[in-house]
C-alpha positions as CSV (number, residue, x, y, z in Angstrom):
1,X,82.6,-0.2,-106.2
2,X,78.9,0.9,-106.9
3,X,77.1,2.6,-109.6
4,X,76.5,5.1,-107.4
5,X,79.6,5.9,-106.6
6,X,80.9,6.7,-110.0
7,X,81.2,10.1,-112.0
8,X,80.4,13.2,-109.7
9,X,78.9,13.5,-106.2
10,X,77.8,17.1,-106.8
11,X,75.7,15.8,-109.8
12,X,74.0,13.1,-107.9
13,X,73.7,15.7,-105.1
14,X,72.6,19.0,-107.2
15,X,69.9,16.6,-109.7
16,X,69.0,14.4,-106.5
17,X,69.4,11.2,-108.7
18,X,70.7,8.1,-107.7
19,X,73.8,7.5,-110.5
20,X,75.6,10.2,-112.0
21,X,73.7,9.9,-115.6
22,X,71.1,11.2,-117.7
23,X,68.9,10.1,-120.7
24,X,69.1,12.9,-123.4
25,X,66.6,14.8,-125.5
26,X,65.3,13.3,-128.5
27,X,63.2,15.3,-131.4
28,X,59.7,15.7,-131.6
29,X,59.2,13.9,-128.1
30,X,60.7,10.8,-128.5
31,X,62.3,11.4,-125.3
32,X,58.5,11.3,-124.3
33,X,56.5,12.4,-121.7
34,X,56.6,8.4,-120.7
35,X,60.1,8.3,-120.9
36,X,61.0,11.2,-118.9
37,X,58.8,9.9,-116.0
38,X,59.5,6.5,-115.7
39,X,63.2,7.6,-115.1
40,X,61.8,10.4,-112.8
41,X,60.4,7.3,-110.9
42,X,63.3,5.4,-110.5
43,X,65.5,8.6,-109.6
44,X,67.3,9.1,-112.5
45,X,66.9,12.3,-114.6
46,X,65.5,12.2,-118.0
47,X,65.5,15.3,-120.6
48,X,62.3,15.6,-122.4
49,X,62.5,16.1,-125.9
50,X,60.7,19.4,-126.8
51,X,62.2,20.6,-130.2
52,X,59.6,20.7,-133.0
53,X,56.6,20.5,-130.8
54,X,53.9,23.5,-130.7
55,X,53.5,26.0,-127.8
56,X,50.3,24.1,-126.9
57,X,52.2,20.5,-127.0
58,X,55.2,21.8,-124.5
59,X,52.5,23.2,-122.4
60,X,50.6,20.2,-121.7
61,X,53.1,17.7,-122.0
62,X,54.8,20.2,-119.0
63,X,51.6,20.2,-117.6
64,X,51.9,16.0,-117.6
65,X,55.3,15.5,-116.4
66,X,54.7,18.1,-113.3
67,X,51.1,15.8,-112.4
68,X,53.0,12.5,-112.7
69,X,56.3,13.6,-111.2
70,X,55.5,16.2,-108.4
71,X,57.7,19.0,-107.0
72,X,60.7,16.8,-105.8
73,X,61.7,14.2,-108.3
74,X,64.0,15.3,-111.1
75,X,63.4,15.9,-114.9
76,X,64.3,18.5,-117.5
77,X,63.5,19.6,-121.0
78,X,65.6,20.5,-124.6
79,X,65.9,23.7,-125.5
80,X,67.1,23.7,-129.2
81,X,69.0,26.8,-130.7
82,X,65.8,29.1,-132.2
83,X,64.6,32.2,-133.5
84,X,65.1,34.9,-130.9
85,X,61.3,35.1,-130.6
86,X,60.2,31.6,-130.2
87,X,63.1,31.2,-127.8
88,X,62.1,33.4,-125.8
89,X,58.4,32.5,-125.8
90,X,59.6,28.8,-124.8
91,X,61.8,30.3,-121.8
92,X,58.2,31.5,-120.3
93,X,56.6,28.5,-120.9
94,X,59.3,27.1,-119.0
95,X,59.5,29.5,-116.3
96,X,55.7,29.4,-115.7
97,X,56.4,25.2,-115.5
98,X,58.8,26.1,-112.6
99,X,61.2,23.7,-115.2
100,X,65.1,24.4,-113.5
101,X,66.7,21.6,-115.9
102,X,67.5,22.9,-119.4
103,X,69.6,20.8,-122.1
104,X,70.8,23.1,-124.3
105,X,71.6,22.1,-127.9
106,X,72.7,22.7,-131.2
107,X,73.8,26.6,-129.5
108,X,77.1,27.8,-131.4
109,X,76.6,30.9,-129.2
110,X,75.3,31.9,-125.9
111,X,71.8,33.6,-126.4
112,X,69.8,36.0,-124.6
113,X,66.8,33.2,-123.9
114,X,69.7,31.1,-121.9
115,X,71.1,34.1,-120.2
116,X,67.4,34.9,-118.8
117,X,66.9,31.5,-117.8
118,X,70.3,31.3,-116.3
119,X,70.1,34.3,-114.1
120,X,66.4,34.0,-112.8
121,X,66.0,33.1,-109.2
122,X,69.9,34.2,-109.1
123,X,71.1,34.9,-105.2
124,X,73.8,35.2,-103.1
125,X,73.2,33.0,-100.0
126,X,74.0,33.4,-96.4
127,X,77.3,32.0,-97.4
128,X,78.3,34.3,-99.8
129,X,77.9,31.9,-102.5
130,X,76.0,32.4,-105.4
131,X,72.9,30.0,-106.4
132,X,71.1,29.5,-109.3
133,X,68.3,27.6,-109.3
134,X,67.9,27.3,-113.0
135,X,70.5,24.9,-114.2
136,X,71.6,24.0,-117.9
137,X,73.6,21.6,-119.6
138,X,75.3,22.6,-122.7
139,X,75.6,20.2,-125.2
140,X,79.1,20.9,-127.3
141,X,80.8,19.6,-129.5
142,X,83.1,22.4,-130.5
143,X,85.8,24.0,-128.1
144,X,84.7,27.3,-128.6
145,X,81.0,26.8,-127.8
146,X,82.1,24.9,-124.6
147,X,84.2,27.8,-123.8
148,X,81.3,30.5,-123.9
149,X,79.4,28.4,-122.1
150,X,81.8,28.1,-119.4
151,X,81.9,31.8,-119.1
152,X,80.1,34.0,-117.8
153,X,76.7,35.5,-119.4
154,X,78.1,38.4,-122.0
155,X,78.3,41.5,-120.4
156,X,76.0,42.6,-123.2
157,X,72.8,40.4,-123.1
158,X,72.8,41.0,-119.2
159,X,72.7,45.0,-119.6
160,X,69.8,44.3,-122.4
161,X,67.8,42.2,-120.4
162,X,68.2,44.6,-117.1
163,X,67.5,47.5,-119.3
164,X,64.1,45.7,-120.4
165,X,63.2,44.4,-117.2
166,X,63.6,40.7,-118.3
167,X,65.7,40.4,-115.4
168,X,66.0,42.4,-111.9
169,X,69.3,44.2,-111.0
170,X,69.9,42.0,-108.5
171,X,70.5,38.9,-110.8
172,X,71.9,41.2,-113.4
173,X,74.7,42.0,-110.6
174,X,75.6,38.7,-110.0
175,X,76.2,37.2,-113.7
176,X,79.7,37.9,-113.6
177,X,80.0,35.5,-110.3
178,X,78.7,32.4,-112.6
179,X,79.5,30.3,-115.3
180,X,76.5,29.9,-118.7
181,X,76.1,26.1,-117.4
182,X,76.1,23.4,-114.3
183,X,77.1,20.7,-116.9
184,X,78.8,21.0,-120.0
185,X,78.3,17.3,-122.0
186,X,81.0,16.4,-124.5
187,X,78.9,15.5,-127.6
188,X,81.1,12.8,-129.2
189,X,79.6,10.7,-132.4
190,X,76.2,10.5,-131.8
191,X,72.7,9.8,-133.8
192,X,71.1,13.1,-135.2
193,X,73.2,16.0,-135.6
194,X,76.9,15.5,-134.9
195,X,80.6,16.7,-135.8
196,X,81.4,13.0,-135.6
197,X,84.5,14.1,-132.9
198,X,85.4,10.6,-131.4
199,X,85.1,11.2,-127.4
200,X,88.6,9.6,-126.8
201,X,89.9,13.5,-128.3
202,X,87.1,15.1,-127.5
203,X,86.9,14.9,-123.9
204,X,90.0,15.4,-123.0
205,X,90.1,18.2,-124.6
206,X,87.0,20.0,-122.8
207,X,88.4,18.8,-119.6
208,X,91.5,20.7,-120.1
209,X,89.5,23.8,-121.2
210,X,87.2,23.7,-118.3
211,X,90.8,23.6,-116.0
212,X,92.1,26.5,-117.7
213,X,88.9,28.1,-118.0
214,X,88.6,28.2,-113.8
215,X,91.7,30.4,-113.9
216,X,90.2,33.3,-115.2
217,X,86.5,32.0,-113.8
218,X,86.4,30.3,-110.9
219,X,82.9,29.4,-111.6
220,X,84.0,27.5,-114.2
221,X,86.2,24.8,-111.8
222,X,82.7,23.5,-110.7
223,X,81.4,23.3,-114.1
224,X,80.9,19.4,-114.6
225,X,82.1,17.9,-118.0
226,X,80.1,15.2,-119.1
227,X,80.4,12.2,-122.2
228,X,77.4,11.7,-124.7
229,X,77.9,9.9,-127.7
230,X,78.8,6.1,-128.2
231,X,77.5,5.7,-124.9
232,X,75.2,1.8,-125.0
233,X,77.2,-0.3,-123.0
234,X,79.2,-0.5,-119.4
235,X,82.3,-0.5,-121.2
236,X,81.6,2.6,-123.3
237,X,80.6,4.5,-119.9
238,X,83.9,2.8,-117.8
239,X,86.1,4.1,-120.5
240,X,84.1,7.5,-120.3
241,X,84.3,7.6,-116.0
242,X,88.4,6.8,-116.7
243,X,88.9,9.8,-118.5
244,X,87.3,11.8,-116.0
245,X,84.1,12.1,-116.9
246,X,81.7,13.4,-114.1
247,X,78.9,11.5,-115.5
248,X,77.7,10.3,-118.8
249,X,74.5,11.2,-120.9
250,X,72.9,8.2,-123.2
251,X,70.5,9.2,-126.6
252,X,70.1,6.3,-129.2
253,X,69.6,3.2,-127.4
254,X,66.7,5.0,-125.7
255,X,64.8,5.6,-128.5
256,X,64.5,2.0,-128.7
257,X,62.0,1.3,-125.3
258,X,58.6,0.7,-124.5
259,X,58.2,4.3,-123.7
260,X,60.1,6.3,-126.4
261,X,57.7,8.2,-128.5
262,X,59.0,6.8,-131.8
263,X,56.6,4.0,-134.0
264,X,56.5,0.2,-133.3
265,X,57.6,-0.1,-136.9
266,X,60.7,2.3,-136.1
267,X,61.6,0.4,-133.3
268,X,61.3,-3.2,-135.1
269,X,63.9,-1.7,-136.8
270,X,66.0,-0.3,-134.4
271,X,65.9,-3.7,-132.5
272,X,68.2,-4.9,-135.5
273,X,71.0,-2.3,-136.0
274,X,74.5,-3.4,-135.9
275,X,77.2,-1.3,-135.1
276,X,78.0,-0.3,-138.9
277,X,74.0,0.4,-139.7
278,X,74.0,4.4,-140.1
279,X,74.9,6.5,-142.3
280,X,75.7,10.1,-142.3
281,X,72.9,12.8,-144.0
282,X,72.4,16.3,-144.2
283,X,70.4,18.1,-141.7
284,X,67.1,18.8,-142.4
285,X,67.1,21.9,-140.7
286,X,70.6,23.1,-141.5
287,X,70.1,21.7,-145.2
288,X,72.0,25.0,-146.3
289,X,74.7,24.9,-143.8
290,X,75.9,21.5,-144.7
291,X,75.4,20.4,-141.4
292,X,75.3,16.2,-141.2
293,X,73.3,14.3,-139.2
294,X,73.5,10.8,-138.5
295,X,70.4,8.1,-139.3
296,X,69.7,4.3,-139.1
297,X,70.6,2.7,-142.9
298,X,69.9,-0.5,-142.2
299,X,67.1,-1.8,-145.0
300,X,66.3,2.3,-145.6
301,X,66.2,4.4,-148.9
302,X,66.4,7.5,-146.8
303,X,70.0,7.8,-146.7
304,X,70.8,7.3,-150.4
305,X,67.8,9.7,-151.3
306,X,68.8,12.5,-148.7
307,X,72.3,12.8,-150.1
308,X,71.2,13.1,-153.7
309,X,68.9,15.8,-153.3
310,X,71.5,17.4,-151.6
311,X,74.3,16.2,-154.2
312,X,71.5,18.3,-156.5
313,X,71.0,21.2,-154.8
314,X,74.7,21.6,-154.9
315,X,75.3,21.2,-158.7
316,X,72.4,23.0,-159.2
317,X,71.3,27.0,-159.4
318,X,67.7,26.3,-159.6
319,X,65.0,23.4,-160.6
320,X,64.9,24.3,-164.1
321,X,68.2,23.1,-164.2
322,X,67.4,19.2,-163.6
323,X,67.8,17.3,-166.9
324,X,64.0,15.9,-167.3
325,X,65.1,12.2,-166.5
326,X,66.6,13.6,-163.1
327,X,63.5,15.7,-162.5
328,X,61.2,13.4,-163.6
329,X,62.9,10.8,-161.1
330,X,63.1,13.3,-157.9
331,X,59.1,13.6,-157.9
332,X,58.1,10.3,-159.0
333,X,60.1,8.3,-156.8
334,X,61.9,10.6,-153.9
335,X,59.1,13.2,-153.2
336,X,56.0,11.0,-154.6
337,X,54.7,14.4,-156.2
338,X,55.5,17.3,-158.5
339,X,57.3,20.1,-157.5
340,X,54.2,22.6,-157.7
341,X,52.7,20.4,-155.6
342,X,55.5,20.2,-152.6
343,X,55.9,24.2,-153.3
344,X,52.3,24.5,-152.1
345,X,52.4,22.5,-149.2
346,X,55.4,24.8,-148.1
347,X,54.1,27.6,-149.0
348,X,50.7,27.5,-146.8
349,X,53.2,26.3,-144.1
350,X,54.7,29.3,-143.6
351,X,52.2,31.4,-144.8
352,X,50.9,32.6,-141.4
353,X,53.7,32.1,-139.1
354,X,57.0,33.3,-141.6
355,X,55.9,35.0,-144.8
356,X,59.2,36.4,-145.1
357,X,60.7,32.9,-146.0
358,X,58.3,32.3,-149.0
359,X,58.9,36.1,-149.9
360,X,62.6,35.4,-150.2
361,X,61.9,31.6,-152.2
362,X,60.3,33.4,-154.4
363,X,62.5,35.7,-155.5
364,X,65.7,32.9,-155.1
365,X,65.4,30.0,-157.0
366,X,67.9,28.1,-155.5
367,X,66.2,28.7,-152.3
368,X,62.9,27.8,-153.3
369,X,64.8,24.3,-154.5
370,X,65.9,24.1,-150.9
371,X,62.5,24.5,-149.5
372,X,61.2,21.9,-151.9
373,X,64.0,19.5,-151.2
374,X,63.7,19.9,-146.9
375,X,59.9,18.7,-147.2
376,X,60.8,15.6,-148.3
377,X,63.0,15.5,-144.6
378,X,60.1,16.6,-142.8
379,X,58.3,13.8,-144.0
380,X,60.7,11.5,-143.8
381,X,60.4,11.9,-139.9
382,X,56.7,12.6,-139.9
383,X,56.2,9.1,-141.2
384,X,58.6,7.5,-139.0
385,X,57.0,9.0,-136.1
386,X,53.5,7.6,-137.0
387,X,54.9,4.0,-138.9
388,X,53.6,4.8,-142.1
389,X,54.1,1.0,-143.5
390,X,53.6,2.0,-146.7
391,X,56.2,4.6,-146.7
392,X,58.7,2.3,-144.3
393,X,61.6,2.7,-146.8
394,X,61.7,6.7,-146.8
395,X,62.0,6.4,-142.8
396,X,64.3,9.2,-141.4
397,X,65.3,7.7,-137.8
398,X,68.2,9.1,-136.2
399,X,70.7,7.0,-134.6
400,X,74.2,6.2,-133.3
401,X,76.5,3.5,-133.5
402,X,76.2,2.9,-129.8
403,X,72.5,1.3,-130.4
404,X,74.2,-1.4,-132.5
405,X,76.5,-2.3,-129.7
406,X,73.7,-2.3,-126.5
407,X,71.9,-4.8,-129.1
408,X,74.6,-7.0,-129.7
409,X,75.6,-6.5,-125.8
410,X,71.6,-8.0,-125.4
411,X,71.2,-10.6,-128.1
412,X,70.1,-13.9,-126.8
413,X,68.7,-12.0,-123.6
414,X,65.6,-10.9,-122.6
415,X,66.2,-7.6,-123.4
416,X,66.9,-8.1,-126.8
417,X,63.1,-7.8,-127.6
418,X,62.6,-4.0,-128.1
419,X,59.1,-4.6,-125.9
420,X,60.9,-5.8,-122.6
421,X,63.5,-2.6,-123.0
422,X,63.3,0.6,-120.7
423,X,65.3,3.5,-119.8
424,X,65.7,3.0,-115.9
425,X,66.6,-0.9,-116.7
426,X,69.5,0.4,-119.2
427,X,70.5,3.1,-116.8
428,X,71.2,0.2,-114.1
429,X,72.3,-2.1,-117.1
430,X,75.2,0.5,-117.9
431,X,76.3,2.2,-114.6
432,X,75.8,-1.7,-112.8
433,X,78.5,-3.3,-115.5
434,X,80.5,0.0,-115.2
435,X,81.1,-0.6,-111.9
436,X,81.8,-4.1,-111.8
437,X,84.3,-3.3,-115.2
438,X,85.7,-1.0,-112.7
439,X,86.0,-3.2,-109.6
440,X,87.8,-5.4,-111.0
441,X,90.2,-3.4,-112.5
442,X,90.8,-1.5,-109.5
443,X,91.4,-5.3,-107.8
444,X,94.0,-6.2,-110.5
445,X,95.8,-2.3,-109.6
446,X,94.8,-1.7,-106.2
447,X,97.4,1.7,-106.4
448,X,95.2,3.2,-108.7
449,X,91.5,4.0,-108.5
450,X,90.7,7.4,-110.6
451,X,87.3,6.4,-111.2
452,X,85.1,7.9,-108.6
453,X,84.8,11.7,-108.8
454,X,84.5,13.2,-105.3
C-alpha cells in the first residue's frame, strides 16, 4: 500500500494533490504565505491562515501565493466566522484572487458570505451534473453545524442574494442540487479553539450523519468527512483512515517549521512539548461566551494568568469590585499597566472602525472589564508572533497534544531540530508510515483491507 492510495480518490482528484491530506489554517498567518507554497510545490494543499490580518495583508499575501504558485497547483485560504460586513468584504477579495479553496471555521451557522462563495461559478454541465468551482471545507466540531453544512444553502440567504444581485438566477436555481461543502473535517482535540470531542466519537459520528444526510440530499453522499485534531504521527492518521476517514487535516505540528510564520523563540519552545504540555484557556475572542481554547504550558505564565482574569471577570460585576491587593496585582504583574491605561489603548482601537463597542463599554462596566481583560490576550499573541524575549513568559501559542507526540516520534532524529522541520517532509513523514502501519496490517489479515477509500 502507498500513501497515495489512502483516504479518498475524489480528493486527490478534485484538489489535484498527490495524498489525500491537507495542512490547516493557523491565525494571523502562521500558516504563512511560505508555508502554503512550499506544500503547493510539492502537491500537497496548504490553507493559508488569513484570520486577523488587514484587507491590505490578505490582498498581497493573495497576491504572493498566486506569483509563486500559478494557476494550476493547489492552495486555499481560512475564512473565520465574522461580522456580516467584513465577511463579505473578504469573500471579494477572494473572488477577485480567483481563490476556489475556502476552510471555513469557527461557523455555528451557515452564512450568507459562504452561500455567495458557494454558489458562484455554479453550473449544470453537459452531464447534467452540477459543478461548483468554489469548494469549502467546514471545519465542525458539533453535529449540528456539520449537518447544515451538509445541506443545502438556506432557502433564505439564496432568495436574498438573488434579490440583491449578489448572485445570478442561474446559480440561485441550482442551490437546492448541492450540499454547503466538498469536505466536511471532524475537528477532534486540537490546539486553538476546541470542544475537546476525542475523534474516536467524533468521527463516527459525522460519518453516520453524512450517510443519513444523503437520503434526503443526495449531494450530501459525496460530501467527504475528514479527521483534524491529534493528528502528528502515522499512527494517529492510520487509526483516522481505519475509521473511514477520506483524508486527514494536520494544524500544530506545523506551526513548528522553517516556514510557519510564528517566532524562533516560539518555536524553541514548541520543539520541547510533550504530549501533557497544554493547557486549556478561554478564547480571546469569545472571552464572553466561555469558549476554551487550547495553548502550549510548558515553562508559560499565560495559562495560569488567562484563567484568572477570567476566574475575575466571573466573580466580578465591574473593576471597582477588585479588592486593591487583587487589583493592584492584575496591572502590575498580568497587564504590566493600569487599567486607564489598557482602557485607552482599546478605546483608540476601536475608535474608527467600531464605536459602537466602546459606546456600549462605557455604559456596562462589566463589559468595559472584558475589554480591558481581552487586551492582555491580544498581546499575549502579538508578542509571541514577534519573540518578544522579554515578555517570553506571557506567550499565548496555541497548540495540541499531537505536537508533543510528532516530537517524541522525532527525538534523536534529524528532525527533531525545529530548523530541519517542514510541512511537505511531515506530510510524507505521516501518510508514508501510514501506509506501511497499514501494509502490514493488511498482511497479517489479508481478508480485510478497509483502508483505501475508492
Amino acid at each position: 500500500m502507498r500513501p497515495e492510495d489512502l483516504g479518498s480518490a475524489d480528493f486527490r482528484a478534485d484538489h489535484g494533490v498527490a495524498y489525500a491530506y491537507a495542512s490547516g489554517s493557523m491565525y494571523k498567518a502562521i500558516a504563512s504565505v511560505e508555508l502554503v507554497v512550499r506544500m503547493g510545490r510539492a502537491g500537497l494543499l496548504g490553507y493559508f491562515g488569513a484570520g486577523g490580518l488587514t484587507e491590505g495583508e490578505l490582498d498581497a499575501s493573495l497576491r504572493r501565493i498566486r506569483a509563486e504558485l500559478g494557476p494550476h497547483r493547489p492552495f486555499g485560504v481560512n475564512l473565520l466566522a465574522s461580522r456580516p460586513e467584513r465577511e463579505d468584504r473578504t469573500i471579494d477579495t477572494f473572488l477577485a484572487h480567483g481563490v476556489r479553496r475556502v476552510e471555513a471555521a469557527s461557523f455555528v451557522q451557515v452564512s450568507a458570505g459562504l452561500v455567495r462563495f458557494r454558489l458562484t461559478g455554479a453550473h449544470r454541465a453537459p452531464d447534467g451534473t452540477v459543478r461548483t468551482p468554489n469548494h469549502i471545507m467546514a471545519k465542525v466540531s458539533r453535529q449540528e453545524v456539520a449537518e447544515a453544512f451538509l445541506s443545502p444553502p438556506p432557502a433564505t440567504i439564496v432568495r436574498d442574494l438573488a434579490a440583491a444581485g449578489r448572485v445570478t438566477p442561474q446559480e440561485a436555481a441550482l442551490a437546492q442540487s448541492v450540499a454547503m461543502c466538498d469536505d466536511l473535517c471532524a475537528e477532534a482535540d486540537s490546539g486553538g479553539h476546541t470542544d475537546q470531542r476525542p475523534l474516536t466519537a467524533l468521527l463516527p459520528a459525522i460519518l453516520t450523519l453524512r450517510d443519513r444526510a444523503a437520503a434526503a440530499h443526495p449531494a450530501a453522499g459525496r460530501v467527504r468527512i475528514g479527521a483534524a485534531g491529534g493528528i502528528g504521527t502515522p499512527e494517529a492518521a492510520a487509526a483516522a483512515f481505519v475509521m473511514g476517514a477520506d483524508f486527514v487535516l494536520t494544524g500544530s505540528i506545523n506551526q513548528c517549521t522553517v516556514e510557519a510564520g510564528t517566532s524562533d523563540t516560539a518555536k524553541d519552545l514548541l520543539q520541547q512539548a510533550q504530549v501533557q504540555d497544554t493547557a486549556l484557556v478561554p478564547a480571546g475572542d469569545m472571552f464572553e461566551m466561555g469558549t476554551k481554547a487550547q495553548v502550549l504550558r510548558r515553562g508559560l505564565f499565560f495559562p495560569a494568568r488567562a484563567n484568572k482574569l477570567y476566574e475575575l471577570w466571573l466573580r466580578h460585576g465591574s473593576l471597582d469590585e477588585l479588592d486593591p491587593d487583587t487589583a493592584d496585582h492584575v496591572q502590575r504583574r498580568i497587564l504590566g499597566r493600569s487599567f486607564e491605561e489598557v482602557w485607552q489603548e482599546v478605546k483608540a482601537r476601536y475608535a474608527s472602525t467600531r464605536p459602537a463597542v466602546v459606546e456600549r463599554a462605557e455604559e456596562d462596566p462589566k463589559r468595559r472589564m472584558a475589554l480591558i481583560f481581552t487586551w492582555y490576550f491580544a498581546r499575549a499573541t502579538r508578542v509571541a508572533l514577534e519573540g518578544d524575549a522579554g515578555s517570553r513568559v506571557d506567550f499565548q501559542i496555541p497548540c495540541g497534544p499531537a505536537l508533543g507526540a510528532l516530537n517524541e516520534r522525532l527525538r534523536g532524529t534529524p528532525g527533531e531540530n525545529w530548523r530541519d522541520r517542514h510541512p511537505d517532509d511531515l506530510a510524507r513523514l505521516i501518510m508514508t508510515g501510514a501506509a506501511e502501519l497499514l501494509s502490514r496490517a493488511a498482511h497479517l489479515n489479508p481478508a480485510s483491507r478497509p483502508f483505501a477509500a475508492a
